[in-house]
Each structure stands twice: as structure tokens, then as C-alpha cells.
C-alpha positions in Angstrom: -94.3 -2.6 -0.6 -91.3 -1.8 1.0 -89.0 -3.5 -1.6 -90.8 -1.9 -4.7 -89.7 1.5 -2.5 -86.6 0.2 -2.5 -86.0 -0.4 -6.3 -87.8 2.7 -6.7 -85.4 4.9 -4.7 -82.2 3.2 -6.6 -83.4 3.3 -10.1 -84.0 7.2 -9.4 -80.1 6.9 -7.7 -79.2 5.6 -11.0 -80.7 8.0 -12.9 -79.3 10.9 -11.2 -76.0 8.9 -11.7 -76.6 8.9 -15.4 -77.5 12.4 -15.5 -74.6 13.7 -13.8 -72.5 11.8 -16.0 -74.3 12.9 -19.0 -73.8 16.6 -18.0 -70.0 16.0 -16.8 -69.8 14.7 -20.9 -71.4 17.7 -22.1 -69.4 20.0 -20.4 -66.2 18.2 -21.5 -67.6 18.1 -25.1 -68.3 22.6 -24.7 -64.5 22.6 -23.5 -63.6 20.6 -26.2 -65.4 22.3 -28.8 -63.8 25.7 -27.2 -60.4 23.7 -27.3 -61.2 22.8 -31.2 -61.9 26.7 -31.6 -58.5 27.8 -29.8 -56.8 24.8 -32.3 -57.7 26.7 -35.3 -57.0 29.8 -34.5 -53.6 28.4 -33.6 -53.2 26.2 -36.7 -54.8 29.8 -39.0 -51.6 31.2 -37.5 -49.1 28.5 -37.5 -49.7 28.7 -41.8 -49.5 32.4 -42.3 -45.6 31.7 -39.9 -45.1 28.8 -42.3 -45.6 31.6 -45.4 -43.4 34.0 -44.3 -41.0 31.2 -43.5 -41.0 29.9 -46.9 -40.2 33.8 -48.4 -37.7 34.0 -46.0 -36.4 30.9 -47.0 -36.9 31.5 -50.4 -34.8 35.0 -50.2 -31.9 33.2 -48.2 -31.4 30.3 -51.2 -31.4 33.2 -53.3 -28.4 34.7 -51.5 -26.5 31.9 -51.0 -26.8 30.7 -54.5 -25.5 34.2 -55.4 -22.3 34.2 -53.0 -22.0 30.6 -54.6 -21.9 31.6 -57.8 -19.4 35.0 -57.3 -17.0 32.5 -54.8 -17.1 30.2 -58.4 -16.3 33.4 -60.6 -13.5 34.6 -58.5 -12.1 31.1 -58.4 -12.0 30.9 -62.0 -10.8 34.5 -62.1 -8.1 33.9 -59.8 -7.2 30.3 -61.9 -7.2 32.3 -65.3 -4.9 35.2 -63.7 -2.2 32.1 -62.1 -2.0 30.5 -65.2 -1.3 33.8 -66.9 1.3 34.6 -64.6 2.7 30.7 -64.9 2.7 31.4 -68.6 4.7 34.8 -68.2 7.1 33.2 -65.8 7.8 29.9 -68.2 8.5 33.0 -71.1 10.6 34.9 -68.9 13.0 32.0 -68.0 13.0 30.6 -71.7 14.1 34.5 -72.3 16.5 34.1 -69.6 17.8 30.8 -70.9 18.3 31.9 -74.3 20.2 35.0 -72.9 23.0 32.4 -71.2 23.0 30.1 -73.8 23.9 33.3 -76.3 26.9 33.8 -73.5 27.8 30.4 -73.1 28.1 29.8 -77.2 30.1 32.5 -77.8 
């Protein structure tokens, strides 16, 4: 009798054991459904700073392809106005050498 006792008294042990490891679980699976919970909010907010990232974004390109294009204006600006001053300076010293050779022919 005293062995069926025995037996008796450690199955209940391992019961207990069970149970205690049963409610450890579900109190780890509440934290991690409180976890989950704090994850979406977190993730709700990470998108809306991913939005106004990609406006931000957006507005900067914008910008720079502006300054891109005036830098490529006032390059071609500045390239039209040297050649125009190359030009006047090629007419002014075929002026110049006409002038001497008139002096030197004469």
C-alpha cells in the first residue's frame, strides 16, 4: 500500500510540475501577445515616418534636379557668351591685321 502512496504522491508532483509549466507558458504567451500589440503600434508608426520620408524625399529630388538643371543652363550660358567673345576677339585681330598689312603695303 505504501508503494501505490508513493506513485500516488509523485504523479500529483508531476502534475503540479506540469501545471506550473503550463501557467509559466501562458503567461509568456499574455506577454507576448502584449509584445505583438506594442509591435504594431510601433510598425503603424514606423510607416506613417516612412511617408513623410518619401515626401521629403520626394521634395529634395525635386530641388536638386532643379539646381541641376540651372548649373546646366548657366554652363551653356556662360559657353555661348566665351564663344561670342572668342568670335569678337578673332574679328578684332583680323581688323587689326588688316590695319598693318594696309601700312606694311604701302
Amino acid at each position: 500500500m505504501s508503494d501505490d502512496l508513493y506513485a500516488t504522491r509523485r504523479e500529483f508532483d508531476l502534475l503540479r510540475s506540469d501545471l506550473i509549466d503550463n501557467k509559466r507558458a501562458v503567461d509568456e504567451l499574455k506577454s507576448s501577445n502584449a509584445a505583438i500589440a506594442v509591435l504594431g503600434t510601433q510598425m503603424t508608426s514606423l510607416a506613417q515616418s516612412m511617408a513623410e520620408i518619401k515626401t521629403d524625399m520626394a521634395a529634395r529630388f525635386t530641388a536638386h534636379d532643379t539646381v541641376h538643371r540651372n548649373d546646366a543652363e548657366s554652363r551653356i550660358n556662360g559657353r555661348r557668351w566665351m564663344v561670342g567673345a572668342a568670335i569678337a576677339a578673332i574679328g578684332a585681330l583680323i581688323g587689326l591685321y588688316g590695319w598693318i598689312a594696309l601700312f606694311i603695303h604701302r
